[in-house]
N, C-alpha and C positions, 0 to 999 in steps of 0.2 A: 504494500500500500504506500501511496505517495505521500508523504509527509513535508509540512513546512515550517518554517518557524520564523517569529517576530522579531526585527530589527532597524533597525534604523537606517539611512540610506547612503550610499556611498556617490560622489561624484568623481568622475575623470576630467578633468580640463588638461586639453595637448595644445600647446604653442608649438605652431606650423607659421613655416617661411615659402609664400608659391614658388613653386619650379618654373611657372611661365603667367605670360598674361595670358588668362582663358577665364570664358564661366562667371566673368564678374568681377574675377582677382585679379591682384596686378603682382608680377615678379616681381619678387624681394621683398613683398608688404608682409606683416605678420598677421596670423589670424589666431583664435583660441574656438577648439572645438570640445563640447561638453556631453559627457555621456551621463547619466544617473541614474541608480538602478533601483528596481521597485521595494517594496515593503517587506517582502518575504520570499521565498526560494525552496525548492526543494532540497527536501535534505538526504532524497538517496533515491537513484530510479536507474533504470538498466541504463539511458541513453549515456550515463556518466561511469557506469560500472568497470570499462575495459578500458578508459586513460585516467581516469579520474583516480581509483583505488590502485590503477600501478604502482603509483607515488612516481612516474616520470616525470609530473606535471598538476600544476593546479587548473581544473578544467571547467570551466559554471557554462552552462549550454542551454538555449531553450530553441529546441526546432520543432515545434507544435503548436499550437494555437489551446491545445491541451494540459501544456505545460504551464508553471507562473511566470508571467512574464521577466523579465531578467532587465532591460533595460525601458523605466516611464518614461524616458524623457530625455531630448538632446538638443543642444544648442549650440554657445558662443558668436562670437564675434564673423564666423567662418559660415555659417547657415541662416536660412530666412526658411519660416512657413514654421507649421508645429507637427509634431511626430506623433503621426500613426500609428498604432501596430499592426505589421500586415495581417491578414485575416483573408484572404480569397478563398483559400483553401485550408486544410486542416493543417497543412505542413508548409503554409505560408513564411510564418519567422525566422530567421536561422540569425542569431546572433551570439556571442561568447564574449569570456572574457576570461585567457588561456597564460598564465603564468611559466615559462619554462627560463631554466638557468639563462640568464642574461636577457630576457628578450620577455617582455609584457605585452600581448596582441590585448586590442579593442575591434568589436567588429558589429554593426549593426547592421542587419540586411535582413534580405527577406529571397528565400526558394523559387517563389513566384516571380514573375516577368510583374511586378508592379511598383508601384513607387510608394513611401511609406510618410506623405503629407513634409517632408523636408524638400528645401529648394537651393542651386546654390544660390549666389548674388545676384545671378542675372536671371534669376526666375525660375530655373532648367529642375523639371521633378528629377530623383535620381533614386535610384533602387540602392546602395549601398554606399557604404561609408568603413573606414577598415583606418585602424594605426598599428601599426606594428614598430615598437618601441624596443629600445636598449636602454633601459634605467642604469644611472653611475649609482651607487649605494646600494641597491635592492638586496639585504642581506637573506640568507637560508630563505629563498621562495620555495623550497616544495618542502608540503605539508605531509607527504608520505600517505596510507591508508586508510586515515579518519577521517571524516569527514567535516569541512569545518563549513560554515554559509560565508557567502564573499565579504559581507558589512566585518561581521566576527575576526574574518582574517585579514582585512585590511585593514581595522583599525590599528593594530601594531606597525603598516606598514604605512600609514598617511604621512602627508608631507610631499615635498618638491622634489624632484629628480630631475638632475640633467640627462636629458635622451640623446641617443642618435635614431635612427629610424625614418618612417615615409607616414604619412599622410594620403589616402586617397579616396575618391568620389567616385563611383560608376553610374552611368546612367543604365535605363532598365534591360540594353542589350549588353551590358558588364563592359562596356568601352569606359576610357579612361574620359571624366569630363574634367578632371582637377589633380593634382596630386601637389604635395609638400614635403617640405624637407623639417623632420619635429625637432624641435629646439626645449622641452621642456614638459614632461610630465606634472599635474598638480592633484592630486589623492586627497579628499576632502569629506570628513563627514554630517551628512544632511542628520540634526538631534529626530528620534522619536517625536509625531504631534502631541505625545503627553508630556514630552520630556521639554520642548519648548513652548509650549504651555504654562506649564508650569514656572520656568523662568519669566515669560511675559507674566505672570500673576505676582510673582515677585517684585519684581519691578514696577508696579501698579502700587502695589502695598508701598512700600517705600516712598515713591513719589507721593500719595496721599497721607502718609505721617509725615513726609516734609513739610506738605502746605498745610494740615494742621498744624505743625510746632511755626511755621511761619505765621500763621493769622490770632495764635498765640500770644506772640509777640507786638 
């Protein structure tokens, strides 16, 4: 049985340099592309069973419309429109986010010939979006045979990393409409909505015993 569990949400933001003027961008300008992933995750299912529990690699995969979705939401500075998740079919999605010795891939796409409501600059729908990264620092990445949920294990590993790696866009026949040269991984945790709640109520409380002890006075 598929099993998930609650956590709080993880963002990627990659600083990318264009390889040419195309699509909207101009060579040499920088862009920031944002990945963030949903609320919860499977915590064990066959599609992970035979890379995932090797311990060759850290492997979070969602290729079904069956599965919990893996990444809500993408942005920065480098896209226009808001994200879709593909759904045409049942085996629409195919997106990861695959840890191995030296090298952290990001990859949002979708199985099907469609496009997933992202656009580059110049309007252009585009069926996938992929970074394939070399982090400077990324100490002990593979987690070996347990299983850990991606929030869980990369809150040890949040924080900024200098990349080498590519950046690229396909439109929905997998042709190249963009590509980049990444200058900068950023690993960032989105709080639990109880848990930043909770600090906005704090901060509510505070400010209104300030203006009491102000009008106090």
């Amino acid at each position: 049985m598929l099993g998930t569990s609650a956590h709080a949400q993880v963002t990627f933001t990659v600083t990318a340099t264009a390889d040419a003027t195309a699509a909207g961008y101009e060579s040499g300008s920088s862009y920031t592309f944002e990945f963030t992933t949903g609320p919860s995750y499977p915590t064990h299912d066959t599609l992970v069973d035979s890379v995932f529990l090797a311990g060759s690699q850290n492997f979070w995969v969602e290729s079904y419309t069956s599965d919990s979705q893996l990444f809500v939401s993408a942005g920065g500075t480098g896209l226009d429109g808001v994200f879709v998740r593909p759904a045409a079919d049942a085996a629409a999605p195919y997106s990861f986010v695959q840890v191995i010795p030296n090298q952290v891939s990001l990859r949002l796409d979708s199985d099907a010939a469609t496009n997933n409501g992202l656009r580059t600059l110049d309007g252009t729908d585009f069926r996938g979006l992929f970074a394939a990264l070399t982090p400077v620092g990324l100490v002990d990445p593979i987690l070996g045979a347990v299983y850990v949920d991606p929030t869980a294990w990369w809150a040890s590993h949040a924080g900024s990393y200098g990349v080498g790696g590519t950046v690229g866009i396909r439109d929905v026949d997998y042709a190249y409409l963009a590509t980049f040269t990444a200058t900068q991984l950023e690993v960032s945790l989105v709080p639990e909505p109880s848990a930043s709640g909770a600090l906005a109520g704090c901060a509510a409380l505070r400010l209104l015993c300030w203006r009491r002890r102000r009008a106090a006075h």
